[in-house]
N, C-alpha and C positions, 0 to 999 in steps of 0.2 A: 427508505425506498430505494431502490435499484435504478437509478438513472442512467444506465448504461443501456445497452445493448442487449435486449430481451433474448435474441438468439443466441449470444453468446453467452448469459448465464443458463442455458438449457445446454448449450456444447460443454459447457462445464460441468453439469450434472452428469452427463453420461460421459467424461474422460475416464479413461483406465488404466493412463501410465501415470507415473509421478508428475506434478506438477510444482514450481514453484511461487511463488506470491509474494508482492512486493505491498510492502502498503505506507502509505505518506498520510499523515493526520491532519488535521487542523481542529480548531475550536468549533468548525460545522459542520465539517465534514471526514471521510476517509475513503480514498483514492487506493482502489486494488489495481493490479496489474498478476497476471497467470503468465508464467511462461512454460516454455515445452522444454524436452531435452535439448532441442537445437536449436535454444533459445530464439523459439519462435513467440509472438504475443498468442498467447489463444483467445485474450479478455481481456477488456478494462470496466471495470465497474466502479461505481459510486454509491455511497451513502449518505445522506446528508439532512438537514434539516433545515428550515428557515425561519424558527420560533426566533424571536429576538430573546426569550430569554437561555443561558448558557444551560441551566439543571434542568432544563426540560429538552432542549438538543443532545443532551450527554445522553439521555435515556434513551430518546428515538435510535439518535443513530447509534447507539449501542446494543440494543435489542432487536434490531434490524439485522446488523450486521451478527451477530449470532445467529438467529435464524438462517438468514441466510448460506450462512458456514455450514450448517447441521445438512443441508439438502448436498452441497459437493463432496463426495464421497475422499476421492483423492488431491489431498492437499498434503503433500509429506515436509513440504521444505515452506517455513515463512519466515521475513525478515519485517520487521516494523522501524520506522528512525526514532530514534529516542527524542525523546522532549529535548528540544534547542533550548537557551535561555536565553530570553528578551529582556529586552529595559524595561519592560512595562511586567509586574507579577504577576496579575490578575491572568494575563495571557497564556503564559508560560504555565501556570499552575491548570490551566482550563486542555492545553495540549497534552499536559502533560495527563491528565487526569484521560483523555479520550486515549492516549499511547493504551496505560495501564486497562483499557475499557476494552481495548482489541486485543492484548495480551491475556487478558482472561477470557475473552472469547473463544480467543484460538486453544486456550488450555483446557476450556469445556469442552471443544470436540476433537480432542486427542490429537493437536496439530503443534509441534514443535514452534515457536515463534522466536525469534534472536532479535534483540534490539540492537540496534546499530547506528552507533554515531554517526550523523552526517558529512564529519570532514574523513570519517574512514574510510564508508563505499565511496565517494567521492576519488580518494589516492586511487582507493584497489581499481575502482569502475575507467576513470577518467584521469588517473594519473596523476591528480594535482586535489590534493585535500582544501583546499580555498577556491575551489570551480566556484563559477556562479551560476544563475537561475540562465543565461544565454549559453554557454560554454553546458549544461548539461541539455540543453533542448536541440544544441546544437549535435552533438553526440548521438541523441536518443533520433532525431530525423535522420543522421546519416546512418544507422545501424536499421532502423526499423520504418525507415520512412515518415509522410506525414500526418501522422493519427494522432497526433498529441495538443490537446484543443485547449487542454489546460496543462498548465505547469507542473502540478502537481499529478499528473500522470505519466509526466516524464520523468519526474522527480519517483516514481513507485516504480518503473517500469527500471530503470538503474539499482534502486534497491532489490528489487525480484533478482535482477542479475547477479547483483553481487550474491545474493543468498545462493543461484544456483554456482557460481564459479568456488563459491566458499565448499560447497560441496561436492566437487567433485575430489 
């Protein structure tokens, strides 16, 4: 389900220039972010799930977030972060599996996706590959103001970035 901003996944439907798209995973969720040429936000959306158990969340918000995809016409540029590794494997395996869920989402509606390590766009974005979760929220409010309600949208909205600076 699209817990964002109902008007802005309609503004996203009817865009006509390129866009790019940043997306941050977790084991419940997947945090998009849209940017413009001049890397403006045009969106931030959410998908998620609240089933306590993990193969029944994988599937929601995986089948969702395809759908979803298939209605925005132009998405030419996506970056997704790679699965981080945690102490704990069950985690790691559970992220890592929602990564590969959004990667093949994007590859069914003909949408290039690039995964990218987090201490990469972190150097490219922010300068310093070992930023933290303050140092990137800090960044993301001083460039785009204060929209970022969660972490993990500023955490998507620096990945969208970097996909679009990787491209130009």
């Amino acid at each position: 389900m699209i817990s964002g901003n109902k008007e802005a996944f309609k503004v996203l439907q009817q865009v006509t220039t390129p866009t790019y798209l940043g997306l941050d995973c977790s084991s419940r969720a997947i945090h998009g972010v849209w940017l413009d040429d001049q890397e403006k936000i045009l969106a931030m959306l959410k998908w998620r799930s609240s089933d306590l158990e993990f193969d029944v969340r994988f599937i929601e918000i995986s089948l969702q977030f395809t759908k979803d995809l298939s209605k925005i016409k132009v998405i030419t540029n996506a970056a997704v972060e790679s699965a981080i590794f945690i102490q704990n494997p069950k985690s790691t395996i559970e992220i890592a599996s929602v990564v590969g869920g959004v990667r093949l989402a994007c590859a069914s509606n003909n949408i290039e996706c690039l995964p990218v390590d987090n201490r990469h766009w972190k150097k490219y974005v922010l300068g310093k590959g070992n930023s933290n979760k303050k140092d990137i929220k800090e960044f993301a409010v001083d460039k785009w103001g204060e929209l970022f309600i969660e972490q993990d949208w500023a955490d998507a909205a620096c990945i969208a970035l970097w996909r679009k600076r990787r491209t130009e």
